[in-house]
C-alpha positions as CSV (number, residue, x, y, z in Angstrom):
1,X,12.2,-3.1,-91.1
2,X,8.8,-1.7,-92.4
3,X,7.4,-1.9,-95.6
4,X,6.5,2.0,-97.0
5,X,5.9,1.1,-100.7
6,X,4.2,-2.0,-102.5
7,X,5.6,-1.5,-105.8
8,X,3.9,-2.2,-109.2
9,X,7.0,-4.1,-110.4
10,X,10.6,-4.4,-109.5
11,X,11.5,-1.6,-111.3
12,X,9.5,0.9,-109.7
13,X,10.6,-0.6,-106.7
14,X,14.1,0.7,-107.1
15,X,13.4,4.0,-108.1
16,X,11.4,4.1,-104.9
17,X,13.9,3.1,-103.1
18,X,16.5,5.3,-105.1
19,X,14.4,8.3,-103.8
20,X,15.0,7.3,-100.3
21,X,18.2,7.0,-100.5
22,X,18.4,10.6,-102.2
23,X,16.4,11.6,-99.0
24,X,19.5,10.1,-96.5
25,X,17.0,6.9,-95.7
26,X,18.5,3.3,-96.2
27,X,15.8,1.2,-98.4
28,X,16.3,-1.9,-99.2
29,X,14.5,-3.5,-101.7
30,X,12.3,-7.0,-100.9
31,X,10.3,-9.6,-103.1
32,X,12.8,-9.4,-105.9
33,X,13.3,-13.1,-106.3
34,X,9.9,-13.6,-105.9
35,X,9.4,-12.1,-109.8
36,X,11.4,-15.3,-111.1
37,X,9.7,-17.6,-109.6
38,X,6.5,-17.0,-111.1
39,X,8.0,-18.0,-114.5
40,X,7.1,-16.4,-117.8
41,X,3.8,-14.2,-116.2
42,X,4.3,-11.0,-116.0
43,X,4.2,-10.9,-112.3
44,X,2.7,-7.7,-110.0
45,X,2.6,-6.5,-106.5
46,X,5.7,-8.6,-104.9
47,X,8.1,-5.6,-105.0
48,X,8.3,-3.6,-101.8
49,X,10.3,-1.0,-100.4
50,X,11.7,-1.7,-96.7
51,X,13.3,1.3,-94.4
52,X,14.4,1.3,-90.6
53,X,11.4,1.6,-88.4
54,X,12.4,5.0,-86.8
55,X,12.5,5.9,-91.0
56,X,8.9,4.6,-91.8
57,X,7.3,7.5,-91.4
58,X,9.4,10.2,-93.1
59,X,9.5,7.4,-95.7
60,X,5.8,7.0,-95.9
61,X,5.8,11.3,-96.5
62,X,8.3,10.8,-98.8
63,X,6.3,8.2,-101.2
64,X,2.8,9.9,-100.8
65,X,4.6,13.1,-102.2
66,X,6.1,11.4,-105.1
67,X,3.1,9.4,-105.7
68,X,0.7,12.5,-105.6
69,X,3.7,14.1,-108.1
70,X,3.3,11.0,-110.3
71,X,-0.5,11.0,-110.2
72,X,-0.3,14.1,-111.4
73,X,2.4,14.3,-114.6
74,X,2.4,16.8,-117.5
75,X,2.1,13.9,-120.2
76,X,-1.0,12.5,-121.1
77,X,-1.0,8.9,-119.7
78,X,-3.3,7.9,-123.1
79,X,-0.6,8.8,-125.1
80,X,2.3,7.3,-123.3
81,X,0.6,4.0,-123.3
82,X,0.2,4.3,-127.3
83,X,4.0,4.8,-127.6
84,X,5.7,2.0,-125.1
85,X,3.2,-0.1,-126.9
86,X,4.2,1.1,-130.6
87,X,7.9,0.9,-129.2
88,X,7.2,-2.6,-128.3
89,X,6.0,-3.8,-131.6
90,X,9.0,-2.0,-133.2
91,X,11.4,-4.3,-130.9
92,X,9.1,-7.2,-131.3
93,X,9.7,-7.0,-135.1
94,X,13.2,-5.9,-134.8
95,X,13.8,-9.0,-132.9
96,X,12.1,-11.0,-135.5
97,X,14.2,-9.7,-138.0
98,X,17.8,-11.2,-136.0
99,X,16.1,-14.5,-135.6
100,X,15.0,-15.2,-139.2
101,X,18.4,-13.6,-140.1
102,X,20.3,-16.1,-137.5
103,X,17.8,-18.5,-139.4
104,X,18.9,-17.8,-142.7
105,X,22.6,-18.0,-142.0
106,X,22.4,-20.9,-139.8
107,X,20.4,-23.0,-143.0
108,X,23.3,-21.6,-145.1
109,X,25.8,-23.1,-142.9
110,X,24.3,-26.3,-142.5
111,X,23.9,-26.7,-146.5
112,X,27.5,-25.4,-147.1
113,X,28.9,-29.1,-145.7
C-alpha cells in the first residue's frame, strides 16, 4: 500500500478515497483513529489515503486533477468561510438554547418533589 493523499481532515479523506473508488481503485483510508486520540484539538494532517502499489500512480493523477479542480472552484473561498462560520454560531446558539431549556426543565423537576 502507498499513500497518494495526506488529507486535511478525516473527512476529506473519505471523499478522496470515495473518488478512487469511483475511478475502479480500492482506497482505504488510514490515520482515522489517530483523530481521537488527540482529544478535544482539532487535529490535522493524520488522514491519508492508501491504494495498491500498481494503483499509486493512476491514483496520484487522479488527486492532482481533483485538487487542481478544487484549487480552482466557482465560489469565492472568502465568502464560504463567512458562512460555515455564521452557520456555526447559528448552531452554537441553537445548541445553547436545548441546554438552558434541558436546564430549565430539569430545575422544574427537581423543585416539583
Amino acid at each position: 500500500m502507498k499513500i497518494v493523499h495526506q488529507a486535511s481532515s478525516i473527512t476529506e479523506a473519505h471523499i478522496v478515497a470515495g473518488l478512487l473508488r469511483t475511478e475502479g481503485i480500492a482506497a482505504h483510508v488510514g490515520g482515522y483513529y489517530l483523530q481521537g486520540g488527540v482529544g478535544e484539538l482539532a487535529p490535522m494532517d493524520f488522514a491519508n489515503v492508501q491504494v495498491a502499489d500498481e494503483d499509486a500512480s493512476r491514483a496520484r493523477d487522479i488527486v492532482a486533477a481533483w485538487e487542481a479542480r478544487r484549487g480552482s472552484a466557482a465560489y469565492d473561498d472568502a465568502a464560504h468561510d463567512d458562512t460555515l462560520r455564521n452557520h456555526g454560531r447559528g448552531m452554537a446558539g441553537a445548541l445553547l438554547a436545548i441546554l438552558s431549556a434541558l436546564s430549565v426543565a430539569g430545575l422544574l423537576l427537581l423543585l416539583a418533589r
